[in-house]
N, C-alpha and C positions, 0 to 999 in steps of 0.2 A: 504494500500500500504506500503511497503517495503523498506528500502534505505539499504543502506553500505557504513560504512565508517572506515577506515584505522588508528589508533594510531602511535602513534612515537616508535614503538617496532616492527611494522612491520606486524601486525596481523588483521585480517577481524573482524569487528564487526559489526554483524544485528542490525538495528537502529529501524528495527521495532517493532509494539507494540501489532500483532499476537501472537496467543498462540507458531505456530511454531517458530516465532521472540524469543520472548523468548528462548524456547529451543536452537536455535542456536545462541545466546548470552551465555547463560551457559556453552554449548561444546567449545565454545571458548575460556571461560575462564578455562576450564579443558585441552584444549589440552596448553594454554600456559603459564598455572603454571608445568605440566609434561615435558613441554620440557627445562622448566627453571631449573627444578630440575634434571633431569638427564645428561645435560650436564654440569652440575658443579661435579669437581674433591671433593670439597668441602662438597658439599653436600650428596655425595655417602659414602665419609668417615665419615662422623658422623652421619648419619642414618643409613650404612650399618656393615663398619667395624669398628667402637667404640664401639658398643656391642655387638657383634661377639669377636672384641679382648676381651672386658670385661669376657665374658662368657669363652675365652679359656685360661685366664691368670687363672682366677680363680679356675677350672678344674686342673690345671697345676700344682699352684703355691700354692694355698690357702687352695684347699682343702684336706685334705688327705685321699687320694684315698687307701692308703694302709690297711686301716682302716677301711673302707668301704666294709660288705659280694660282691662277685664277682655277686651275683644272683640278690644282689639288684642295684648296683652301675649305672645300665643304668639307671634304672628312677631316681638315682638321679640327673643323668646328667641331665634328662627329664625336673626337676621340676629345677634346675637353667635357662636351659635355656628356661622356657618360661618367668622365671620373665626377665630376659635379654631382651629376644623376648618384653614385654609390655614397659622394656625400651628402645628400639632400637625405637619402636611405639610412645614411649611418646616425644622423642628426635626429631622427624620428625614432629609431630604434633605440639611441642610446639616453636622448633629450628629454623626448614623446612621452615616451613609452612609462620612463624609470622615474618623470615628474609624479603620473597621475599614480604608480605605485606606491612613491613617496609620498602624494597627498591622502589617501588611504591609509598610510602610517599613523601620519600626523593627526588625523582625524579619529584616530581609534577605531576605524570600522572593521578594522580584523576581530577585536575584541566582538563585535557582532558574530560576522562568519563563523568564528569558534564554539560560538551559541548555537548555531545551527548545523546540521548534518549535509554540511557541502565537503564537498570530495577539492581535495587539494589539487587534484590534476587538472580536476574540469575548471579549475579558476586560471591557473598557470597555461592550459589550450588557450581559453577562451584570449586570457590578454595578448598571447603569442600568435593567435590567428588575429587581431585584431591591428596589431604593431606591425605585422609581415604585408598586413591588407595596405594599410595605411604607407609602409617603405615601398611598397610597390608603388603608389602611386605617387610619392614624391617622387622616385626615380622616372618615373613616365613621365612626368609634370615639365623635368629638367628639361626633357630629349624630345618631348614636344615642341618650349621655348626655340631651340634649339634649332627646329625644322621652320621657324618661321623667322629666324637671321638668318638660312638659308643654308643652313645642315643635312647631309646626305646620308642617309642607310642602306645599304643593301643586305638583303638577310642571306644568312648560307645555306643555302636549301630549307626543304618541309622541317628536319628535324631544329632547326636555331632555335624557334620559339620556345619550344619545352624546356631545351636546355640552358637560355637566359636564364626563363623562369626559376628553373633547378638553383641554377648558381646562384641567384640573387638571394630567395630563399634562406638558403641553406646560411649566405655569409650575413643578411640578415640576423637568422636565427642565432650566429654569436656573439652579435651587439645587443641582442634582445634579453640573452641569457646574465651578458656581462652589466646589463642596465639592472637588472637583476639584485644583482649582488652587491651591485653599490647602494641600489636602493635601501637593499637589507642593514648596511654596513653603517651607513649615513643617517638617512633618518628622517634628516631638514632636507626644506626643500632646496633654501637659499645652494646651502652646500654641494648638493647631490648636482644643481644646475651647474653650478660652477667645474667642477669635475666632469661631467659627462659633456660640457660644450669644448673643453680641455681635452679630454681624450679622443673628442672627433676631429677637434683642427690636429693637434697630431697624427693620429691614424694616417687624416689624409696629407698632408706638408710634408710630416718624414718620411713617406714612402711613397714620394715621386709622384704627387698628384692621384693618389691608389693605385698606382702600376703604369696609368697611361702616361706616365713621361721617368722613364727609365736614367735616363741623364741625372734627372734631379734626384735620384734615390744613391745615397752615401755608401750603404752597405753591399753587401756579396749581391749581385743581381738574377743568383738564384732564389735571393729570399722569394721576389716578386710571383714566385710563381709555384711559393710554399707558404704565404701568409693569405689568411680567409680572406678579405678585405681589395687588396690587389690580385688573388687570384682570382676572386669572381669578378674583379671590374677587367681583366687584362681575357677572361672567357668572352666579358660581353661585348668588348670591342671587337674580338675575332668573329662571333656570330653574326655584328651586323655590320662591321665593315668590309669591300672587297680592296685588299690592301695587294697587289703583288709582290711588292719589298716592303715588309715589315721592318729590316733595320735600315733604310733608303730612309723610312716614315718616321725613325727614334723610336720607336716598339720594342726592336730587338737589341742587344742578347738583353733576357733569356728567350727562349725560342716561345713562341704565342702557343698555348696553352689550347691544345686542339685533339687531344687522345680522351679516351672517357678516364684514364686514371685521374685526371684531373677534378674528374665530379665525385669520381670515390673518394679522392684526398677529400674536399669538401664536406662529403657526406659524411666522412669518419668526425671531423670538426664537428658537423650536426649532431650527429650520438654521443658525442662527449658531452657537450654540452649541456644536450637534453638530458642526458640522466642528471648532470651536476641543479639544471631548475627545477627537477621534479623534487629532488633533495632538499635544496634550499626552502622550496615552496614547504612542504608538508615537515619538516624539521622544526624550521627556524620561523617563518609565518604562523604554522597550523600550531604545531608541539612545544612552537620555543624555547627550544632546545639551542642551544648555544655552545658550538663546540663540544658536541657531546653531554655539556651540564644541561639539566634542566633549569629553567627560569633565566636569569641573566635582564639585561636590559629589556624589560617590558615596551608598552605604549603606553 
C-alpha cells in the first residue's frame, strides 16, 4: 500500500515503497528541481547566458577573426563554442545543480525527507536526471548562439548523435556527482557558490579551453584525452566537426578521441561516480552518518 504526503515546498511525495513508488518519488524530485531552476532569473543567467556571452565576447573581442582563412573561420567558431557549450554544462552541473542542494540544506528540508519513507536513490535520480536535463540544454543553448554568428556543424554519420549525447552525459554526470559532495561538505550557500564557480573556470582555463585548444593546456597532452571534462568536449568536437587535419586545426597531438574505448573510459568515470552519490546520498543526507560516525554536523 501506498500513502502521500506533502513537504513544506508544496510538492506530492509517494511514500510508498513499490517499484512504481519509487518511480514517482524520482519524477518528483525531477519535476521540482526543473521548476526550481527555470524560474530563477539567476539561474538562466549563469547556465545560459555566461557562456553564451563568454563564447561571443570572445569571437568579438579576442579572437582575431581577421586572421582567420574565411573557409575555415566557421569551424572555428564551431570548436570554441563547444568548449563554451561543456562550460555552460559544467557551470549548471556544478553551480545549478549543488546551489538548490545547498539550499535544501540550509532550509532543513532533509530533516522532512527523513520523516518520510523516500528512498534515497529516487531523490539522488531525480536531481541527476534533472541537472543532466538542464546541462544539456545549456550546452545546446551555446552551439545554437553559435550557429547564428555563423558557426558550422557537420555530424559524423547516423551514429554522432547518441554518442554526443553519451559523452556529454556521462562527463556531466561527474560534475553532478562532485557538486555533490561539496554541497555535503559546505553547507552555505554563499561558500558552496564560490567554490563551485572556482572549480568551473579552472576545469575549463587549465585544461586548454576543455581540450579544444590543446596549445593552451600546460601538462602531458595525453591528459586531454584521459580527463572527463576534455575528453567529452574533445569527442564532441570530433562528432560534429569535419576536420581533415586535426593538428593543421590545433586539435592534435593527442590524436581526437574516435574509438569507443573512449566512451568506456567515460563510462567507467560514470560508475565510479554513481556509486560514490548513491553513498553520499543515503549515508550522509538520509543516515548522517559522517565518516562512518553517526551524527556529526547536523542541519
Amino acid at each position: 500500500m501506498s500513502t502521500e504526503s506533502k513537504s513544506n515546498s508544496g510538492h506530492i511525495y509517494s511514500t510508498g515503497i513499490s517499484g512504481s513508488g519509487w518511480v514517482r518519488q524520482m519524477w518528483a524530485f525531477v519535476d521540482r528541481n526543473l521548476r526550481e531552476m527555470r524560474r530563477s532569473l539567476a539561474v538562466l543567467v549563469w547556465s545560459m547566458g555566461f557562456p553564451a556571452g563568454f563564447y561571443l565576447l570572445t569571437i568579438n573581442v579576442f579572437m582575431p577573426t581577421d586572421q582567420i582563412p574565411a573557409d575555415t573561420l566557421p569551424t572555428v567558431k564551431a570548436t570554441v563554442a563547444v568548449g563554451y557549450g561543456m562550460f555552460g554544462a559544467t557551470v549548471v552541473c556544478l553551480n545549478v545543480f549543488g546551489q538548490h542542494l545547498v539550499t535544501d540544506l540550509e532550509q532543513h528540508r532533509y530533516a522532512q525527507f527523513r520523516s518520510l519513507p523516500i528512498r534515497s536513490s529516487a531523490d539522488l535520480v531525480g536531481r541527476l536526471v534533472a541537472g543532466e536535463l538542464f546541462g544539456l540544454a545549456a550546452f545546446g543553448f551555446v552551439l545554437g548562439v553559435s550557429v547564428l554568428t555563423g558557426a558550422e556543424y557537420t555530424l559524423r554519420g547516423l551514429g554522432a548523435v547518441p554518442v554526443l549525447l553519451v559523452a556529454l552525459l556521462l562527463s556531466n554526470l561527474v560534475w553532478l556527482v562532485l557538486a555533490l559532495g561539496i554541497a555535503t561538505l559546505v553547507r552555505e550557500a554563499r561558500y558552496a557558490n564560490i567554490i563551485s564557480i572556482s572549480v568551473a573556470m579552472m576545469g575549463y582555463f587549465l585544461t586548454g579551453y576543455n581540450g579544444t585548444s590543446p596549445g593552451m593546456f600546460s601538462g602531458d597532452p595525453t591528459l586531454l584525452n584521459l580527463l572527463p571534462n576534455t575528453l567529452a568536449a574533445r569527442i564532441a568536437v570530433y562528432q560534429l566537426l569535419d576536420i581533415g587535419d586535426w593538428k593543421q586545426a590545433g586539435l592534435a597531438p593527442p590524436a581526437m578521441p574516435s574509438d569507443p574505448a573512449s566512451l568506456a573510459l567515460l563510462a567507467g568515470y560514470g560508475v565510479v561516480v554513481l556509486v560514490v552519490g548513491f553513498v553520499v546520498t543515503n549515508r550522509v543526507l538520509y543516515q548522517r552518518r559522517w565518516l562512518g560516525n553517526e551524527g556529526g554536523s547536523g542541519e
